[in-house]
N, CA, C and O atoms as CSV, one atom per row, in Angstrom:
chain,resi,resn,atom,element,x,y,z
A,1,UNK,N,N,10.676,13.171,-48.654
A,1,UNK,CA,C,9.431,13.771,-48.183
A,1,UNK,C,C,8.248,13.040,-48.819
A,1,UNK,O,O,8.295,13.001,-50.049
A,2,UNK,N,N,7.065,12.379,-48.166
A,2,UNK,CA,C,6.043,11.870,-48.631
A,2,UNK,C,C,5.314,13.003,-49.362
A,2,UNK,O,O,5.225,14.203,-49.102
A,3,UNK,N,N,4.741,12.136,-50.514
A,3,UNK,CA,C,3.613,12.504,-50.931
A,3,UNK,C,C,2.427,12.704,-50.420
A,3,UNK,O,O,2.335,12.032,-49.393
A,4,UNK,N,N,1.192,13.474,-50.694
A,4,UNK,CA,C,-0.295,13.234,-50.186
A,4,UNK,C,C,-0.806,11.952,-49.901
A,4,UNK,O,O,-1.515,11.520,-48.992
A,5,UNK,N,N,-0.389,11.553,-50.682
A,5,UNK,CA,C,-1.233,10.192,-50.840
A,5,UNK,C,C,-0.283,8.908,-49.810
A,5,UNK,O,O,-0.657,7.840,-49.326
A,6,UNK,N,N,0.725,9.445,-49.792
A,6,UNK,CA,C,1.949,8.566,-48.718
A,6,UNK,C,C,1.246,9.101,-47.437
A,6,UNK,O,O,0.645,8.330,-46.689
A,7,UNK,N,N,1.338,10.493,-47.191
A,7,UNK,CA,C,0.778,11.137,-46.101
A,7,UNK,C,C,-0.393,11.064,-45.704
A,7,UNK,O,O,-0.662,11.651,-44.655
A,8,UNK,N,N,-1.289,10.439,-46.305
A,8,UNK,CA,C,-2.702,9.811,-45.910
A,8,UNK,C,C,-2.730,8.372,-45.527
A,8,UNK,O,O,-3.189,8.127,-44.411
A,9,UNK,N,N,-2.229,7.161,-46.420
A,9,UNK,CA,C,-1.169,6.186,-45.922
A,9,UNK,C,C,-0.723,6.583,-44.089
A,9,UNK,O,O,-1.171,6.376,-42.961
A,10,UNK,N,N,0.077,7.053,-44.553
A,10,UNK,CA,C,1.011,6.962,-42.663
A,10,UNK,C,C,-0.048,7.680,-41.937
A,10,UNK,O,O,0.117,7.357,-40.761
A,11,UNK,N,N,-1.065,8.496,-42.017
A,11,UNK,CA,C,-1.878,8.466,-41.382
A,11,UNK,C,C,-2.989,8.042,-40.587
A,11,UNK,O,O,-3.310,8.094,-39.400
A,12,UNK,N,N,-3.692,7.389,-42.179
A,12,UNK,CA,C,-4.291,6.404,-41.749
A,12,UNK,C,C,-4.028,4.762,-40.837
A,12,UNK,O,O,-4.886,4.178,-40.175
A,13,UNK,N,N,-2.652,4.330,-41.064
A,13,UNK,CA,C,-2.134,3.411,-40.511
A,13,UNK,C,C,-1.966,3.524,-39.323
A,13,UNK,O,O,-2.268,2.595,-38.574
A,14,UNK,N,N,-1.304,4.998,-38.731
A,14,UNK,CA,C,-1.286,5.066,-37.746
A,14,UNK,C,C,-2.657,5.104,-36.656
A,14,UNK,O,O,-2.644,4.930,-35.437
A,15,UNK,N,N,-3.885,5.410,-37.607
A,15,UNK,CA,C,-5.341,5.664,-36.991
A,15,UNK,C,C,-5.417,3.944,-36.620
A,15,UNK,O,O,-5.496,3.330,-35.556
A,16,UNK,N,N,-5.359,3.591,-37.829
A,16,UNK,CA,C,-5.677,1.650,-37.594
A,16,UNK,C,C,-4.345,1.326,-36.482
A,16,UNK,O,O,-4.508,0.321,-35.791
A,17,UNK,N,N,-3.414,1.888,-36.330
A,17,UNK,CA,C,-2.796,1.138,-34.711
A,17,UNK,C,C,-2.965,1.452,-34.023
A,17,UNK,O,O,-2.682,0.781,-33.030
A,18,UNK,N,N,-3.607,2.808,-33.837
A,18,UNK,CA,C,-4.330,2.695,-32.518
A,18,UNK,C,C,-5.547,2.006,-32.049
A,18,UNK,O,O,-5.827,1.584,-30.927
A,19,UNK,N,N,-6.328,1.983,-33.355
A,19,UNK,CA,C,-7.477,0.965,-32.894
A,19,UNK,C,C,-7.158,-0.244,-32.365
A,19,UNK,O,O,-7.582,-0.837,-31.373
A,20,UNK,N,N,-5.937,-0.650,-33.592
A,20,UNK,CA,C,-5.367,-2.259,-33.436
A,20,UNK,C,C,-5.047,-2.380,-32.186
A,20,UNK,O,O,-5.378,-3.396,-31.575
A,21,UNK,N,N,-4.309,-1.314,-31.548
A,21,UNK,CA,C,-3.616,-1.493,-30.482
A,21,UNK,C,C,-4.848,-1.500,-29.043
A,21,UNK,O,O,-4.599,-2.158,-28.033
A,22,UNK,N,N,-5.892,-0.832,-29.155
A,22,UNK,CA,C,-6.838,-0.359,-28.164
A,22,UNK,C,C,-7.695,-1.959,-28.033
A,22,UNK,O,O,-8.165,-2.447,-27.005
A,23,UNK,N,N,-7.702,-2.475,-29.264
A,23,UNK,CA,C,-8.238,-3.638,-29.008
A,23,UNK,C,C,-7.175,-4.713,-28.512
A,23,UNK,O,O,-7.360,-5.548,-27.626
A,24,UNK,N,N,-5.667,-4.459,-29.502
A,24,UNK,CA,C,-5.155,-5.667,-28.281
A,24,UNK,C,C,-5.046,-5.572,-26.573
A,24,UNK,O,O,-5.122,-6.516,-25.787
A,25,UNK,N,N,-4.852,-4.199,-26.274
A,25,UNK,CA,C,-4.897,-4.134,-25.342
A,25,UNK,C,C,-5.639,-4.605,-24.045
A,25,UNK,O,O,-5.159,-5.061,-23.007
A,26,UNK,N,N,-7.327,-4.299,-24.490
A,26,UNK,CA,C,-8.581,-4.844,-23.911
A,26,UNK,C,C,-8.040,-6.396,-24.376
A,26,UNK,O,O,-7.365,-6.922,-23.491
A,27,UNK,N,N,-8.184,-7.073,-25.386
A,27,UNK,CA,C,-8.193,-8.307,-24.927
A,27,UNK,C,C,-6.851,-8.992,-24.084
A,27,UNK,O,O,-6.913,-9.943,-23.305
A,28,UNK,N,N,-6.002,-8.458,-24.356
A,28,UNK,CA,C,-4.342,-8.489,-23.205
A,28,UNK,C,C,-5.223,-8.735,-21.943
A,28,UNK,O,O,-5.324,-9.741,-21.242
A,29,UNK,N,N,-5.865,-7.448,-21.858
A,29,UNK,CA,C,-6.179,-7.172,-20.404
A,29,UNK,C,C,-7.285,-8.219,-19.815
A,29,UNK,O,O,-7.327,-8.420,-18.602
A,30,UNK,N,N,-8.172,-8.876,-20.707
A,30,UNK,CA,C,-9.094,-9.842,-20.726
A,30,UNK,C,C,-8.553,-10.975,-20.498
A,30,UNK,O,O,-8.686,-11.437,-19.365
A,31,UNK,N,N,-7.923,-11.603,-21.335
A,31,UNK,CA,C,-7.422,-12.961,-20.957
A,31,UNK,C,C,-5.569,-12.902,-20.125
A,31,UNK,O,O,-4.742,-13.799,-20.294
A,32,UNK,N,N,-5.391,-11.971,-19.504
A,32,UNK,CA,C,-4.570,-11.566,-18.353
A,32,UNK,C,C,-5.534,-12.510,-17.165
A,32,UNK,O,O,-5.358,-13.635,-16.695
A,33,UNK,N,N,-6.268,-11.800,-17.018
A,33,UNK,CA,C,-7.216,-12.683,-15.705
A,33,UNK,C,C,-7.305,-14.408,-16.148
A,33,UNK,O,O,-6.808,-15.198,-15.345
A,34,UNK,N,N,-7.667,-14.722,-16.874
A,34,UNK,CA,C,-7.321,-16.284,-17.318
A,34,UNK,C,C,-6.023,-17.038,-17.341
A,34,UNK,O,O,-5.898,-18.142,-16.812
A,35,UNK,N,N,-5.184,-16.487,-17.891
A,35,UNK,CA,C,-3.668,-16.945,-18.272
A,35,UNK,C,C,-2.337,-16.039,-18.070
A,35,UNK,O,O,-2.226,-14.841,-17.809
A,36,UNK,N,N,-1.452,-16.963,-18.267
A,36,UNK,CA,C,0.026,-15.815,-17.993
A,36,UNK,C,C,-0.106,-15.055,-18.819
A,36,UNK,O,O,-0.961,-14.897,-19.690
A,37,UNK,N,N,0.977,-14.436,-18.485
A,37,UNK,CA,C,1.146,-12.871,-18.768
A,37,UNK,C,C,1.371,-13.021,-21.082
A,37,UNK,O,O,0.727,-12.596,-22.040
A,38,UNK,N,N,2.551,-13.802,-20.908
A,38,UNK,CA,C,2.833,-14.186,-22.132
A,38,UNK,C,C,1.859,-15.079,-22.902
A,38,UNK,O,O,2.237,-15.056,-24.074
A,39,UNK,N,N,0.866,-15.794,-22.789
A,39,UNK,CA,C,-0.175,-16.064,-23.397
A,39,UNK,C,C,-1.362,-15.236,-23.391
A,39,UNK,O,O,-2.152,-15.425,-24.317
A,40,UNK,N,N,-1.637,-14.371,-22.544
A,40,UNK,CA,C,-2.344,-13.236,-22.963
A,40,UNK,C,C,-1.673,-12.763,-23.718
A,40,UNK,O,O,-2.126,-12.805,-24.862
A,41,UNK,N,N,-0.871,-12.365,-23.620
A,41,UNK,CA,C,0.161,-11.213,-24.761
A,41,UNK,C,C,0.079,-11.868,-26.067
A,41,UNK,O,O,-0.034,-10.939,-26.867
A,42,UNK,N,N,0.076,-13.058,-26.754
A,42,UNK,CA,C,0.214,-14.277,-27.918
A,42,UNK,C,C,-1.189,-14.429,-28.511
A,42,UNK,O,O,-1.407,-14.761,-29.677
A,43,UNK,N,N,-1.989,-14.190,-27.719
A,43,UNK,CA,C,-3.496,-14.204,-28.150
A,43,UNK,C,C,-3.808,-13.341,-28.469
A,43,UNK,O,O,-4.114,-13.163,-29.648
A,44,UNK,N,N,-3.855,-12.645,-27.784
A,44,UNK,CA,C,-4.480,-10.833,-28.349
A,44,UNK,C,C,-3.466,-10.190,-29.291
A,44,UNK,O,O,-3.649,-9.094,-29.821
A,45,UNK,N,N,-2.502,-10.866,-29.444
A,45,UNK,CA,C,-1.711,-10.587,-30.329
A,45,UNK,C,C,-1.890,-10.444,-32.258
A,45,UNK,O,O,-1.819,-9.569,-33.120
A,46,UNK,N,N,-2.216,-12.269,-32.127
A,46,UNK,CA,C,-2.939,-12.980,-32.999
A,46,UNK,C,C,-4.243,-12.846,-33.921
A,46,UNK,O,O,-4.461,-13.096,-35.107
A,47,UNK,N,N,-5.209,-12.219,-32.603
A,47,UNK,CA,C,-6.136,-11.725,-32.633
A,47,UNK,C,C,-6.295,-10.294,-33.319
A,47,UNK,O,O,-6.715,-10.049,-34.450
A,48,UNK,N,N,-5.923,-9.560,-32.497
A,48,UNK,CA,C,-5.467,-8.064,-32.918
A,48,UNK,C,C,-4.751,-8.066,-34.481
A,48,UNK,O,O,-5.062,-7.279,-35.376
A,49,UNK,N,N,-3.836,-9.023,-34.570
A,49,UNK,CA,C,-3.577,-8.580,-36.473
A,49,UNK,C,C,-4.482,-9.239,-37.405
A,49,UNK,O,O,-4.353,-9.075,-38.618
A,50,UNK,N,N,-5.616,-10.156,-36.779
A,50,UNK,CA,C,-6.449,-10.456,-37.915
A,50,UNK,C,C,-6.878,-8.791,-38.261
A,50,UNK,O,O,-6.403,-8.115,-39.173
A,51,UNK,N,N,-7.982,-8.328,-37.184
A,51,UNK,CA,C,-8.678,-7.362,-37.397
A,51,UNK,C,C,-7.717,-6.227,-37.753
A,51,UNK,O,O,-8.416,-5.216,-37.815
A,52,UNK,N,N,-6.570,-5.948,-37.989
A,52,UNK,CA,C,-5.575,-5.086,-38.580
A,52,UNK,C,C,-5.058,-5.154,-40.031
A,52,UNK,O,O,-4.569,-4.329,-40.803
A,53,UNK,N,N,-5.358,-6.446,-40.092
A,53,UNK,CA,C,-5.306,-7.190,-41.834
A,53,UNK,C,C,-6.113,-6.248,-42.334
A,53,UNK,O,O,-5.691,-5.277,-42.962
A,54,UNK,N,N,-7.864,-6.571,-41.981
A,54,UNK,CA,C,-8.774,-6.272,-42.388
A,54,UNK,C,C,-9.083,-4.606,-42.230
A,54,UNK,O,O,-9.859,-4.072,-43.022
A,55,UNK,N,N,-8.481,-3.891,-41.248
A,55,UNK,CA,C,-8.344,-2.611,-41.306
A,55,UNK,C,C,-7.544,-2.114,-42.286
A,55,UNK,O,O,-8.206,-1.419,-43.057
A,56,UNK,N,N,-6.544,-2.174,-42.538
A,56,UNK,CA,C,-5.789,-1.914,-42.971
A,56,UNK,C,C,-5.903,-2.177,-44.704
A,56,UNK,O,O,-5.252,-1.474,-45.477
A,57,UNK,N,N,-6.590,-3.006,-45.069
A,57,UNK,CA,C,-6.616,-2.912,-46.451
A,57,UNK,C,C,-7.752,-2.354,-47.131
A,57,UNK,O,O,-7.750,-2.093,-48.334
A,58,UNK,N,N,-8.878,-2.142,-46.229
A,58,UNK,CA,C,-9.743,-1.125,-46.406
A,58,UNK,C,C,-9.499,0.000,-46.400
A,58,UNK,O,O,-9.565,0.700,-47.410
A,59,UNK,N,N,-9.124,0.461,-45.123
A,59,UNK,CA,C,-8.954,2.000,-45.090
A,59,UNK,C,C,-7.339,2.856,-45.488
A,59,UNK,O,O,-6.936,3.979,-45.793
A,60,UNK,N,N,-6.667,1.088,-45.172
A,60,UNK,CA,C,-5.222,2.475,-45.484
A,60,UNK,C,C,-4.526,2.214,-46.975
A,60,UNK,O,O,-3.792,3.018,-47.549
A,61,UNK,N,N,-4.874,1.079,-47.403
A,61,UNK,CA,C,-4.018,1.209,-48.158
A,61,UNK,C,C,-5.509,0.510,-49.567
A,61,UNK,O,O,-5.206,-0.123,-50.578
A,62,UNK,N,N,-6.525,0.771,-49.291
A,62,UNK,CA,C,-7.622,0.707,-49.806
A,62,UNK,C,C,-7.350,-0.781,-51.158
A,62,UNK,O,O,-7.330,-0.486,-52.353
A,63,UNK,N,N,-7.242,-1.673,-50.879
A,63,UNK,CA,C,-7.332,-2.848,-51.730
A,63,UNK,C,C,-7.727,-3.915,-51.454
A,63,UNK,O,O,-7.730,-4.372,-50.311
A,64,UNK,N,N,-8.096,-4.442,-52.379
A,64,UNK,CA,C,-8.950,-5.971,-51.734
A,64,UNK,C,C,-8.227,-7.057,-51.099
A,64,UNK,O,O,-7.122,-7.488,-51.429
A,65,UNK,N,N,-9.135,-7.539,-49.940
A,65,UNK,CA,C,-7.808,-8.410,-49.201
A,65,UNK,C,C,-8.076,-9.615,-49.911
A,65,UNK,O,O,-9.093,-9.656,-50.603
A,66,UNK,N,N,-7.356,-10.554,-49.851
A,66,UNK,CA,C,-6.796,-11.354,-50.474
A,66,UNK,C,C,-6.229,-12.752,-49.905
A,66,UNK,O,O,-5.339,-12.587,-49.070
A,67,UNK,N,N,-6.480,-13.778,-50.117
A,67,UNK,CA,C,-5.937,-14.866,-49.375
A,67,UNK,C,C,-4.436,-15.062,-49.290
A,67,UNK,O,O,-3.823,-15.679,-48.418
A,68,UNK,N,N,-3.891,-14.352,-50.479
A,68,UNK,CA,C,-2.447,-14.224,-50.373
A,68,UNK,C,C,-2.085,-13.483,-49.385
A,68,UNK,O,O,-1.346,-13.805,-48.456
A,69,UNK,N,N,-2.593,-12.497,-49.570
A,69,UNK,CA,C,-2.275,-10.954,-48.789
A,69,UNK,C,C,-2.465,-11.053,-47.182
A,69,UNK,O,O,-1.848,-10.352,-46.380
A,70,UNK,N,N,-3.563,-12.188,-46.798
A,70,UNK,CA,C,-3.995,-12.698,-45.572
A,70,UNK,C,C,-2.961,-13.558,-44.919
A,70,UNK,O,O,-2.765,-13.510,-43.704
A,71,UNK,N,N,-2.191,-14.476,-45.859
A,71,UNK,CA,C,-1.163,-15.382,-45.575
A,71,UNK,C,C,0.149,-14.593,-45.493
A,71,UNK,O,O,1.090,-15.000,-44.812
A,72,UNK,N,N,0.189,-13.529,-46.153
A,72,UNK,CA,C,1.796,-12.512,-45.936
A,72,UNK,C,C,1.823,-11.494,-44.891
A,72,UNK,O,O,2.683,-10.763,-44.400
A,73,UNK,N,N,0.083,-11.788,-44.660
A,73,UNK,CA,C,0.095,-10.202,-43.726
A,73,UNK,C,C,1.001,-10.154,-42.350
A,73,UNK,O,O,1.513,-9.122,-41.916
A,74,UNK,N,N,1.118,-11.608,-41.671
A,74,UNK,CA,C,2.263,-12.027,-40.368
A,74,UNK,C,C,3.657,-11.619,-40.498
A,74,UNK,O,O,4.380,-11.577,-39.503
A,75,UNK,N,N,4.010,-11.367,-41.469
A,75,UNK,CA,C,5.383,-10.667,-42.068
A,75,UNK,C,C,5.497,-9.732,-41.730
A,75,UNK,O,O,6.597,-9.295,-41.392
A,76,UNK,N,N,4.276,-8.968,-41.682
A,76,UNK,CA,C,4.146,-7.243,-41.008
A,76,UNK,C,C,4.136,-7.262,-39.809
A,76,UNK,O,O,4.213,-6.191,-39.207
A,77,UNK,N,N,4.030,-8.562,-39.059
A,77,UNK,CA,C,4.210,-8.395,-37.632
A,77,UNK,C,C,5.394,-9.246,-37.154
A,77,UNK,O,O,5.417,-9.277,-35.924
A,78,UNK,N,N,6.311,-9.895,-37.684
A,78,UNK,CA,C,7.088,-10.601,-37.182
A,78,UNK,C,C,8.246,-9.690,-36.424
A,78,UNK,O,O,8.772,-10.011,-35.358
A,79,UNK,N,N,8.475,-8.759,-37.012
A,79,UNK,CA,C,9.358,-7.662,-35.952
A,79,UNK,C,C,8.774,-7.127,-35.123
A,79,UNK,O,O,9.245,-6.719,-34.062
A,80,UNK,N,N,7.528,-7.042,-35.531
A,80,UNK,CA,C,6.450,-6.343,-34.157
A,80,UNK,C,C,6.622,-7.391,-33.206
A,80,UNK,O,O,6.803,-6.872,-32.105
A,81,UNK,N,N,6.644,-8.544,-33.145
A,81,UNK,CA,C,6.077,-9.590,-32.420
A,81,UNK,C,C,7.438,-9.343,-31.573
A,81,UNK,O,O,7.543,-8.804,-30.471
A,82,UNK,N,N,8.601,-9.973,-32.520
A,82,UNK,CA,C,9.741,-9.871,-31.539
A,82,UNK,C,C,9.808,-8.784,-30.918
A,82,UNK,O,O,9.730,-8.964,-29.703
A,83,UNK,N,N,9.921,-7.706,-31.224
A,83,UNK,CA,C,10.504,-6.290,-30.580
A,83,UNK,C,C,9.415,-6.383,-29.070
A,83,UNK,O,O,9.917,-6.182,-27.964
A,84,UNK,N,N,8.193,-6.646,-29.195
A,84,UNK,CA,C,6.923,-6.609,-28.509
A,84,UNK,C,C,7.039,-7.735,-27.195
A,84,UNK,O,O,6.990,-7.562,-25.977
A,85,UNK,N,N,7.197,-8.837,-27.954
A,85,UNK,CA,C,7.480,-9.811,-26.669
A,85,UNK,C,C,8.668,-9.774,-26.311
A,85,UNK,O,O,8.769,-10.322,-25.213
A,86,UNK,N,N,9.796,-9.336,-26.754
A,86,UNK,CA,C,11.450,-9.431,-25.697
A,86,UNK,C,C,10.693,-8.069,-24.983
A,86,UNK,O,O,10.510,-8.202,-23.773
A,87,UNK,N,N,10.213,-6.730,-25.602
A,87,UNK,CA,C,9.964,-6.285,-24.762
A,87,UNK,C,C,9.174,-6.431,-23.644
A,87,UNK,O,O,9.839,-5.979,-22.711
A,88,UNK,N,N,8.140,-6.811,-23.251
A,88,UNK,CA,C,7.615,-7.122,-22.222
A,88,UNK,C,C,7.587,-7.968,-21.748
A,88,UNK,O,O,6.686,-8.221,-20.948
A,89,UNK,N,N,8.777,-8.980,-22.084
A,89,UNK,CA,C,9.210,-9.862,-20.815
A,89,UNK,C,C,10.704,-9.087,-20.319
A,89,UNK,O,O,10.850,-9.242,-19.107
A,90,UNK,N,N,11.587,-8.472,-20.810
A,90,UNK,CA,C,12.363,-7.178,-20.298
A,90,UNK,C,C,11.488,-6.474,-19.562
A,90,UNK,O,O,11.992,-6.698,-18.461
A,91,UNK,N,N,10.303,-5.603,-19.269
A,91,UNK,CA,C,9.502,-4.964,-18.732
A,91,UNK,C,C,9.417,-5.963,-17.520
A,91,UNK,O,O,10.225,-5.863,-16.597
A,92,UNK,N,N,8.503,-6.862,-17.524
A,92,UNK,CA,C,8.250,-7.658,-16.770
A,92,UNK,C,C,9.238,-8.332,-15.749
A,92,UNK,O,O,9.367,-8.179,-14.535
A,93,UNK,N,N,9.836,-9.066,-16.583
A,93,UNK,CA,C,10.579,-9.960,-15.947
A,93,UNK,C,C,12.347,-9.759,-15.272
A,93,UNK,O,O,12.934,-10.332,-14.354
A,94,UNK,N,N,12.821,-8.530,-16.367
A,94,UNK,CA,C,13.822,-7.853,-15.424
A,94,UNK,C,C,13.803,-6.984,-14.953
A,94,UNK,O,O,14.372,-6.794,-13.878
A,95,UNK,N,N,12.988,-5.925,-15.721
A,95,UNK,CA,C,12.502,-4.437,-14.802
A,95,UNK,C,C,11.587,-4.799,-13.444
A,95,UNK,O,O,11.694,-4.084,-12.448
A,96,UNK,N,N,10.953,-5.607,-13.456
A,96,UNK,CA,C,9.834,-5.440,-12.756
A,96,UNK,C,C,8.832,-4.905,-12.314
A,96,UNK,O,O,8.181,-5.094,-11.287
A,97,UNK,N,N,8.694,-3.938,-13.487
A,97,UNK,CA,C,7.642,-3.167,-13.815
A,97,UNK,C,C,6.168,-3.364,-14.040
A,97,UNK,O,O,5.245,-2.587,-14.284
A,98,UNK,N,N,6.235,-4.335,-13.918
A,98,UNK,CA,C,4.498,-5.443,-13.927
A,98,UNK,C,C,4.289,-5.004,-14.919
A,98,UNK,O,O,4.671,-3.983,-15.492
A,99,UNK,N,N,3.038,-6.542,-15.396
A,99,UNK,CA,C,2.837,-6.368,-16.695
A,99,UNK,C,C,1.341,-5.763,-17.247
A,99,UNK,O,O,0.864,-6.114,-18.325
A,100,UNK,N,N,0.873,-5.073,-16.591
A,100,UNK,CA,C,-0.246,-4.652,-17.249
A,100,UNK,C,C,-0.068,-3.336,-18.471
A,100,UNK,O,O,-0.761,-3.063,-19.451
A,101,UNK,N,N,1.179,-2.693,-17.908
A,101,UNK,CA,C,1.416,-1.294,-19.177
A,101,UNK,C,C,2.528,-1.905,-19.937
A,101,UNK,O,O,3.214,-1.130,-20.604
A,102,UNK,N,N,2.876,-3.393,-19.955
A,102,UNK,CA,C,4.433,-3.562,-20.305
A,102,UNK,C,C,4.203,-3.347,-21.919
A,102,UNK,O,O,5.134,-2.803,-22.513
A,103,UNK,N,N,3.072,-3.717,-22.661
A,103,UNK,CA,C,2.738,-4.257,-23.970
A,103,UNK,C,C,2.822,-2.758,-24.620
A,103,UNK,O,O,3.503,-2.656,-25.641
A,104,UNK,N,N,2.046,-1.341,-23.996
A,104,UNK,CA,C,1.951,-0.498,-24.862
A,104,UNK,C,C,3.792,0.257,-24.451
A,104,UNK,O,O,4.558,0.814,-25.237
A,105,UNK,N,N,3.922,0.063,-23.450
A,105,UNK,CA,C,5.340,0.801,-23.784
A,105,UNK,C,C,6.437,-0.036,-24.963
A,105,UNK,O,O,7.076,0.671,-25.742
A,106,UNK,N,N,6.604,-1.760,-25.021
A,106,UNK,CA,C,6.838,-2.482,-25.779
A,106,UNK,C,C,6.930,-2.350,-27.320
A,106,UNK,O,O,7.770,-2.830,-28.080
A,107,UNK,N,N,5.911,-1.620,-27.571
A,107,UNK,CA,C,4.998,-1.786,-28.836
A,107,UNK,C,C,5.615,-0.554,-29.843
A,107,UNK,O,O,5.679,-0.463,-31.069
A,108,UNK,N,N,6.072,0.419,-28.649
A,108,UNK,CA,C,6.450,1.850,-30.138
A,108,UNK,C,C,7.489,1.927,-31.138
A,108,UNK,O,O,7.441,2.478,-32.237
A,109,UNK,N,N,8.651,1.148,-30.471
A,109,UNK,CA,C,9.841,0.624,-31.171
A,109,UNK,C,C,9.383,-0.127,-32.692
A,109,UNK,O,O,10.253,-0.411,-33.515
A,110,UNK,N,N,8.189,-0.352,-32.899
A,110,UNK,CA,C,8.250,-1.658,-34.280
A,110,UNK,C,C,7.683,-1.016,-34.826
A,110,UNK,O,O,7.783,-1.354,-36.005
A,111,UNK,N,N,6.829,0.120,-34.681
A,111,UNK,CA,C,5.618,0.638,-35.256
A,111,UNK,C,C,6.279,1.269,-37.028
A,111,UNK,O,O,5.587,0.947,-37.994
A,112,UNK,N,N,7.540,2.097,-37.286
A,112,UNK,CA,C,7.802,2.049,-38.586
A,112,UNK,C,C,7.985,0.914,-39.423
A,112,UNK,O,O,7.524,0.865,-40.563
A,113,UNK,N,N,8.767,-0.176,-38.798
A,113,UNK,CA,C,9.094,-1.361,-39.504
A,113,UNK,C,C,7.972,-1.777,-39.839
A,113,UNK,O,O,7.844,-2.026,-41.038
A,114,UNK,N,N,6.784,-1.998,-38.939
A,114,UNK,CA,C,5.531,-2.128,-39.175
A,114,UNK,C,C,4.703,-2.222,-40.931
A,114,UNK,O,O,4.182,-2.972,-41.756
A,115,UNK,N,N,5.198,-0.505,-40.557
A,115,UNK,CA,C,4.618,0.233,-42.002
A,115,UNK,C,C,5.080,-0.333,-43.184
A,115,UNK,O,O,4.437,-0.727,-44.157
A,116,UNK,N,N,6.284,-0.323,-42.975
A,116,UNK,CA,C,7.237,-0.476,-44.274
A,116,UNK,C,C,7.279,-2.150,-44.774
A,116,UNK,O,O,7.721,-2.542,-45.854
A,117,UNK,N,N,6.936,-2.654,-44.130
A,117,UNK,CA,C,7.010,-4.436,-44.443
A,117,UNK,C,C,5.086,-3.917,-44.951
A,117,UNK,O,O,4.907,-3.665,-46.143
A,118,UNK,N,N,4.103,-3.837,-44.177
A,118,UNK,CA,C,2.745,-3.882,-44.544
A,118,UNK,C,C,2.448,-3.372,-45.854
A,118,UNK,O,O,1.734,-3.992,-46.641
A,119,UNK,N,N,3.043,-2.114,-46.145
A,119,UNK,CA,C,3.049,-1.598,-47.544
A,119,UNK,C,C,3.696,-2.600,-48.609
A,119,UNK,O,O,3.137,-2.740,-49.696
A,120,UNK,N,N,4.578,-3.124,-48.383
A,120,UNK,CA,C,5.063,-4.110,-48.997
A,120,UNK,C,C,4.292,-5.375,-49.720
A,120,UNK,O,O,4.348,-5.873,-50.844
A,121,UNK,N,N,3.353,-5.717,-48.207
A,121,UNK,CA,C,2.816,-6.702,-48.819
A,121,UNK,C,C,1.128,-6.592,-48.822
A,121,UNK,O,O,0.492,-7.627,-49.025
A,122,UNK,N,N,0.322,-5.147,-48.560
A,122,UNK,CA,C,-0.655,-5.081,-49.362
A,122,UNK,C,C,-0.530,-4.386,-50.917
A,122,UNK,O,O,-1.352,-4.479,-51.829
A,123,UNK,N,N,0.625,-3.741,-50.917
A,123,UNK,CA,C,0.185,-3.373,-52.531
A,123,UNK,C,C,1.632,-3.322,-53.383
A,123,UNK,O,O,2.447,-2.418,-53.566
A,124,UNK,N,N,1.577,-4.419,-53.722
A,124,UNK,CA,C,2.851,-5.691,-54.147
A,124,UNK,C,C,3.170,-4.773,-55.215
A,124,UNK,O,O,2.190,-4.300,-55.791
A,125,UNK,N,N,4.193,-4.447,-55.573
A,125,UNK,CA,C,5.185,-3.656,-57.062
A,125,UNK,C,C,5.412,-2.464,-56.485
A,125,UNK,O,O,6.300,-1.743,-56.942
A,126,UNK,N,N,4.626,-2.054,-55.359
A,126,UNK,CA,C,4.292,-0.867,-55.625
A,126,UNK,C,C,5.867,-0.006,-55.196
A,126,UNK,O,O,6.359,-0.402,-54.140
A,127,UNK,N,N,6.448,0.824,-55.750
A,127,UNK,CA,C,8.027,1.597,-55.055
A,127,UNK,C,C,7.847,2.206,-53.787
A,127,UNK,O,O,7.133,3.189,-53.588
A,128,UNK,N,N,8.556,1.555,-52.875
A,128,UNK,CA,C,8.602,2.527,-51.796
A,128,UNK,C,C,8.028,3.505,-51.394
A,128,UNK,O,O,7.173,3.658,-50.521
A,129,UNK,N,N,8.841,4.594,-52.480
A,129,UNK,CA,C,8.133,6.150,-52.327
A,129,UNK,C,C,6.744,6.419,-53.139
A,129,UNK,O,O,6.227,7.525,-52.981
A,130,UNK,N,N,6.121,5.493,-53.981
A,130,UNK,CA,C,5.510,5.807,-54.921
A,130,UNK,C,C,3.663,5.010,-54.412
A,130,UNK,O,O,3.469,3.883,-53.958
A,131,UNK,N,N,2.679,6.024,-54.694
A,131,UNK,CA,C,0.998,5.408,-54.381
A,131,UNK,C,C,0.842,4.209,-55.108
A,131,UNK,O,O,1.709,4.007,-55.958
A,132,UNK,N,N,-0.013,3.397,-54.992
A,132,UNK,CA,C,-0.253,2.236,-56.294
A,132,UNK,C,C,-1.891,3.568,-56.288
A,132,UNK,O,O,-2.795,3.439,-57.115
């Protein structure tokens, strides 16, 4: 069972993916009209975890970001990424479900792994169960 301070954590994180997510989405949906489906999806991707870096170490897990912390932060998305793009080229390309909703249905599957790698690598020692 989390703590308060865990429980403000998973809260707040979850507040920053939805933003994260509201903005990849708009830009998905932006450079959709320019490019395939999968390079929209790679950009706004990219895009979307800078400004999630920077959310995220402000508000959720409140520590200074860090050039290290900037260079590890892709770690927190590398299962996102996979789970995200097999999913919506599965959506897409064998369902045939077109791709304009493929990304947010894609996206819910990674969202703990998410957490648990990001905590990891904004606030380094810190135990699992335990606040820094």
């Amino acid at each position: 069972m989390p703590n308060r301070a865990m429980s403000r954590q998973i809260l707040t994180f979850a507040a920053v993916g939805v933003v994260n997510t509201a903005t990849y989405y708009c830009l998905y949906l932006l450079f959709l009209t320019a490019f395939p489906y999968l390079v929209a999806h790679v950009v706004a991707f990219v895009l979307s975890m800078i400004g999630s870096f920077f959310l995220n170490a402000r508000f959720t897990y409140r520590t200074r970001p860090t050039l290290r912390k900037f260079l590890l932060f892709p770690l927190t998305n590398v299962s996102n990424f996979v789970i995200t793009t097999a999913g919506v080229y599965l959506i897409v390309d064998v369902l045939h479900a077109g791709s304009r909703f493929a990304p947010l249905l894609a996206s819910a599957a990674a969202i703990p792994v998410t957490f648990v790698v990001s905590r990891w690598v904004m606030l380094p020692g810190a135990e699992s169960g335990s606040i820094a």
